[in-house]
FIMI-500740 format. One record per residue (C-alpha): residue number from 1; residue in one letter; chain; x, y negated, z. Coordinates in Angstrom, 3 decimals, decimal comma, padded with zeros to 6 digits. Layout:
# residues N
num; residu; chaine; xx; yy; zz
NUM; A; A; X; Y; Z
...
//
This chain:
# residues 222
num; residu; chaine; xx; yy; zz
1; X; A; -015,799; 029,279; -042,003
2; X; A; -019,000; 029,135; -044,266
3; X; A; -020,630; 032,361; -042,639
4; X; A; -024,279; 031,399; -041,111
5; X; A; -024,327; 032,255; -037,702
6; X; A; -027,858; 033,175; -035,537
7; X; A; -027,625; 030,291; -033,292
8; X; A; -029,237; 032,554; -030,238
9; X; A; -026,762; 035,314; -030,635
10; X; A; -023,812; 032,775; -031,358
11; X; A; -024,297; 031,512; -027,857
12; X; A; -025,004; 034,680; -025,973
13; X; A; -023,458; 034,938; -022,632
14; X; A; -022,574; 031,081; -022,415
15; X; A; -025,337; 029,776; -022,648
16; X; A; -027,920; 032,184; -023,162
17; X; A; -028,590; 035,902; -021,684
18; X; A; -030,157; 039,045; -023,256
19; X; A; -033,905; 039,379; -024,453
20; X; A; -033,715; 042,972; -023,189
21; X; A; -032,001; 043,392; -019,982
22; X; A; -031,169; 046,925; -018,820
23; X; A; -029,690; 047,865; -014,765
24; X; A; -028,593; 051,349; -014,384
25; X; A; -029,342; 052,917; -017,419
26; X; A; -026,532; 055,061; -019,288
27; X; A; -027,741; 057,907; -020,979
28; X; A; -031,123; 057,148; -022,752
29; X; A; -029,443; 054,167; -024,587
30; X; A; -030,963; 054,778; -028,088
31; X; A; -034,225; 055,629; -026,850
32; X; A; -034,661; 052,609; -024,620
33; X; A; -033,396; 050,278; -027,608
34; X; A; -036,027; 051,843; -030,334
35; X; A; -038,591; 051,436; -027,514
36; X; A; -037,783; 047,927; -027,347
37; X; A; -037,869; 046,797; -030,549
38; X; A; -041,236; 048,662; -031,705
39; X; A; -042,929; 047,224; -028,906
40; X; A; -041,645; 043,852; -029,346
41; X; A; -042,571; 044,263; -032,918
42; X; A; -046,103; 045,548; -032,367
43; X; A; -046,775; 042,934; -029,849
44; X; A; -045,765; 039,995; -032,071
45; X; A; -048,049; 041,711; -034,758
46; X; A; -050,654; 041,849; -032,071
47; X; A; -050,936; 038,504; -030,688
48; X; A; -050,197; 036,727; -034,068
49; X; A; -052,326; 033,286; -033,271
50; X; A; -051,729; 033,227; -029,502
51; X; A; -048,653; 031,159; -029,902
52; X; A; -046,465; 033,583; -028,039
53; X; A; -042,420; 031,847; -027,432
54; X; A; -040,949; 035,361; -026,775
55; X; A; -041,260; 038,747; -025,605
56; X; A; -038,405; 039,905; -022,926
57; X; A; -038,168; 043,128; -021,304
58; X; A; -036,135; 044,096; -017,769
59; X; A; -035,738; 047,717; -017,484
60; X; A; -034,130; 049,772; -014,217
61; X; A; -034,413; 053,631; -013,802
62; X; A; -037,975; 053,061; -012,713
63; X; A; -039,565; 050,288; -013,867
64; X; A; -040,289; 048,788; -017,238
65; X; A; -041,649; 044,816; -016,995
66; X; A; -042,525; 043,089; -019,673
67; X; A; -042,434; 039,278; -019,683
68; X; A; -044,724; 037,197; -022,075
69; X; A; -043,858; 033,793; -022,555
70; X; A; -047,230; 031,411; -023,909
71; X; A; -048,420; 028,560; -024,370
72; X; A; -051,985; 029,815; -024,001
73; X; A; -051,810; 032,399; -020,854
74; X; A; -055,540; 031,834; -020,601
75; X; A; -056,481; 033,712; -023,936
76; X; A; -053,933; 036,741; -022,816
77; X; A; -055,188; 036,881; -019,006
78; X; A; -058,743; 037,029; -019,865
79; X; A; -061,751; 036,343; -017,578
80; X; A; -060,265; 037,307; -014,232
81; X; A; -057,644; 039,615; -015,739
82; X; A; -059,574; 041,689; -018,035
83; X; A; -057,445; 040,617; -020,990
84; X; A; -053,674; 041,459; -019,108
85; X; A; -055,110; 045,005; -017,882
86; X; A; -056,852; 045,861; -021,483
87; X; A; -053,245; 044,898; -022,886
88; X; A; -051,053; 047,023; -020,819
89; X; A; -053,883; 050,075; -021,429
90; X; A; -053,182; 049,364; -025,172
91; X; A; -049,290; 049,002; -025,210
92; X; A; -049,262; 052,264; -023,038
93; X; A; -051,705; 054,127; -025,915
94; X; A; -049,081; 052,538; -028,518
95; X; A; -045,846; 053,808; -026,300
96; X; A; -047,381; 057,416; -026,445
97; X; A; -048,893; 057,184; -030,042
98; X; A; -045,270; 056,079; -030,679
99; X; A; -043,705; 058,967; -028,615
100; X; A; -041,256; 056,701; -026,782
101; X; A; -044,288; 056,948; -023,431
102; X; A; -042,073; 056,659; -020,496
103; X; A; -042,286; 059,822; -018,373
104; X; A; -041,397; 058,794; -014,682
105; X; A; -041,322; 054,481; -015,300
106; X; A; -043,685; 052,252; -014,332
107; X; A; -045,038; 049,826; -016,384
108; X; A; -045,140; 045,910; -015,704
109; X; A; -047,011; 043,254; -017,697
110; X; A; -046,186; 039,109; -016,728
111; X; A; -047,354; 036,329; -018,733
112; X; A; -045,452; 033,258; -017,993
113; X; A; -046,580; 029,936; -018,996
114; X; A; -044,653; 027,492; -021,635
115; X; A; -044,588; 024,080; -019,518
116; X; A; -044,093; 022,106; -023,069
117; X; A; -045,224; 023,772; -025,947
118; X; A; -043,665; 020,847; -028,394
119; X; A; -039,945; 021,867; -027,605
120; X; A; -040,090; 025,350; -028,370
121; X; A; -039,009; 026,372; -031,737
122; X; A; -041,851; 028,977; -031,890
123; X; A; -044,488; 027,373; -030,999
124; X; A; -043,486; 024,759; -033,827
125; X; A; -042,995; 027,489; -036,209
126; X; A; -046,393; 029,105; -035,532
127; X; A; -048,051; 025,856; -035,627
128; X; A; -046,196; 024,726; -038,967
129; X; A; -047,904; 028,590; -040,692
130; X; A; -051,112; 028,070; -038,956
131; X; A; -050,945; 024,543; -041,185
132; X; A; -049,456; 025,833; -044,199
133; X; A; -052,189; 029,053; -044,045
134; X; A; -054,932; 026,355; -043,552
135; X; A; -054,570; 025,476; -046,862
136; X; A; -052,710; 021,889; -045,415
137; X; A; -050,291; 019,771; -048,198
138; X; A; -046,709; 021,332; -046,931
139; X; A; -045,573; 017,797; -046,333
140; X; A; -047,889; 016,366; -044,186
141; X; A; -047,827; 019,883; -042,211
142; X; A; -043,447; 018,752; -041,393
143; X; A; -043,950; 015,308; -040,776
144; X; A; -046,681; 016,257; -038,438
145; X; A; -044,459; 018,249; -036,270
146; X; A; -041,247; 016,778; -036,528
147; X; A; -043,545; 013,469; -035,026
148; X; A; -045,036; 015,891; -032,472
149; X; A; -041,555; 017,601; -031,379
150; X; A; -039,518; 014,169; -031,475
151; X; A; -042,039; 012,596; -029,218
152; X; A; -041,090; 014,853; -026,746
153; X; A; -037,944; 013,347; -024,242
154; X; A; -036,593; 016,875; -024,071
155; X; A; -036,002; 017,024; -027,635
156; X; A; -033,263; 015,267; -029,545
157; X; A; -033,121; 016,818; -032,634
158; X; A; -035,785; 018,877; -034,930
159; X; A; -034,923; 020,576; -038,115
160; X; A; -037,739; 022,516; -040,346
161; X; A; -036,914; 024,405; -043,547
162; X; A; -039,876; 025,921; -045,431
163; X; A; -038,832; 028,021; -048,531
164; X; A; -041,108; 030,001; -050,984
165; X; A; -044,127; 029,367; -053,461
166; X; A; -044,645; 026,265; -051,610
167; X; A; -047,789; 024,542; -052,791
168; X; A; -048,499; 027,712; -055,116
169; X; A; -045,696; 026,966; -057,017
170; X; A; -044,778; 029,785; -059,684
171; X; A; -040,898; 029,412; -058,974
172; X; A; -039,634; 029,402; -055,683
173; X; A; -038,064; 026,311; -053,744
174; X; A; -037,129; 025,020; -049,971
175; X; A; -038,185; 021,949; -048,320
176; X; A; -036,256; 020,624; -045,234
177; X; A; -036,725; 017,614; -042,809
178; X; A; -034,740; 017,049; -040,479
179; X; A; -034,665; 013,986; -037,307
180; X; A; -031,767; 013,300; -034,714
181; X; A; -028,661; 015,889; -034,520
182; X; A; -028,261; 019,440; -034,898
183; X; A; -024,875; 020,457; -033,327
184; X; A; -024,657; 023,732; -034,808
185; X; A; -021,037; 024,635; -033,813
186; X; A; -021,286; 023,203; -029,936
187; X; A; -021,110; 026,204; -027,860
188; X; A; -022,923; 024,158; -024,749
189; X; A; -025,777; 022,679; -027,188
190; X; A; -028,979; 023,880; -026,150
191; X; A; -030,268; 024,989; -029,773
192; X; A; -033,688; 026,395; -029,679
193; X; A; -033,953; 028,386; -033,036
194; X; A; -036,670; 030,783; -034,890
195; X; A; -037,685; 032,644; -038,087
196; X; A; -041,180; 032,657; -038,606
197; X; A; -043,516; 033,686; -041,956
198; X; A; -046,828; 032,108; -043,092
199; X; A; -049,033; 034,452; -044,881
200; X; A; -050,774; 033,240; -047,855
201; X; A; -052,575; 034,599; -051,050
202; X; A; -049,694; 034,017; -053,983
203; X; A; -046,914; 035,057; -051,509
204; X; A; -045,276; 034,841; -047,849
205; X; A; -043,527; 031,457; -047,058
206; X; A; -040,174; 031,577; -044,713
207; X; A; -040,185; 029,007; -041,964
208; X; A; -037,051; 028,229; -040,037
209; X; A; -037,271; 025,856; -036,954
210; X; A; -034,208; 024,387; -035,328
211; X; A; -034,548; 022,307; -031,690
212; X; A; -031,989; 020,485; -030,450
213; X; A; -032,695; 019,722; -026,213
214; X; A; -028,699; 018,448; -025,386
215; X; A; -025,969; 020,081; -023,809
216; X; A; -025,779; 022,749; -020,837
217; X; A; -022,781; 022,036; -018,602
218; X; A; -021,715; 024,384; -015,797
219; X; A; -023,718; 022,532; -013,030
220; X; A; -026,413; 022,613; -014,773
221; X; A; -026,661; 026,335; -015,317
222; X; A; -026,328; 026,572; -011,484
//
């Protein structure tokens, strides 16, 4: 009863589906998952400041595609494309510097675009570090974006935790605000939840974001 669950994997397969999705692959199982998660983490690492939602991949026995989900496809595409084709050149260097290069695949790169930035937990979380590393009173930096989120119709609940040397602090503390509901345990509540770090010159500060957008019902998901 009082273990934390990860609100994304705690609804997987009801409501939510797999950030790497695999058809017809059996043997290379291991390799294809440590593929995965260095690129994912090199790419967040990457585009740090692009305010980037998430990174999911599709994979058949051919094809690897890549999907980027941003608010600001603009800064990714480049001036007519430049910026998506110098990206997949560098993610292909890093796939062979890696030694997970894949020998017969193709490779796929597709930037979607994030309709409404202020209902996405990471946007809100990279927003909230881009305050707090801006040298920005902690404070002011949550009200600011629990106003911004909850003006939003799609969202009806926002919950921010900060915890670490906030305000250069020498002992460590969190700081939460919270406005509407967070059903937690609702299987069919749409919670939008990330982990985020802002990097600053005494020590890292964690940043959790919960978003609540109301409940997915069968028809809906149709």
């Amino acid at each position: 009863m009082s273990h934390t669950v990860h609100p994304y994997a705690h609804r997987l397969g009801i409501i939510r589906d797999w950030k790497s999705r695999w058809f017809g692959v059996n043997k290379q199982y291991r390799d294809f998952l440590k593929c995965d998660i260095m690129l994912r983490e090199y790419l967040e690492k990457k585009m740090r400041g692009l305010y980037i939602s998430g990174i999911e991949m599709e994979r058949n026995q051919k094809n690897l595609r890549i999907i980027i989900k941003s608010s600001r496809p603009g800064m990714i595409i480049g001036r007519s494309g430049e910026g998506a084709v110098k990206l997949k050149n560098d993610i292909l260097a890093k796939m062979r510097k890696l030694g997970i290069a894949p020998k017969t695949e193709e490779v796929k790169v597709d930037i979607e675009e994030i309709r409404s930035p202020e209902s996405n937990s990471a946007i809100i979380a990279q927003m909230v570090a881009e305050g707090l590393e801006k040298r920005m009173p902690f404070r002011r930096v949550l009200k600011q974006m629990v106003e911004k989120a909850m003006a939003n119709r799609d969202v009806l609940g926002i919950k921010i935790l900060l915890s670490g040397r906030l305000a250069g602090a020498d002992m460590s503390r969190k700081e939460e605000l919270k406005r509407g509901r967070i059903p937690l345990q609702t299987f069919r509540a749409d919670i939008d939840f990330t982990r985020y770090e802002a990097n600053l010159p005494y020590g890292n500060i964690g940043i959790k974001v919960w978003i609540y957008k109301g409940e997915i019902f069968e028809k809906d998901k149709k």
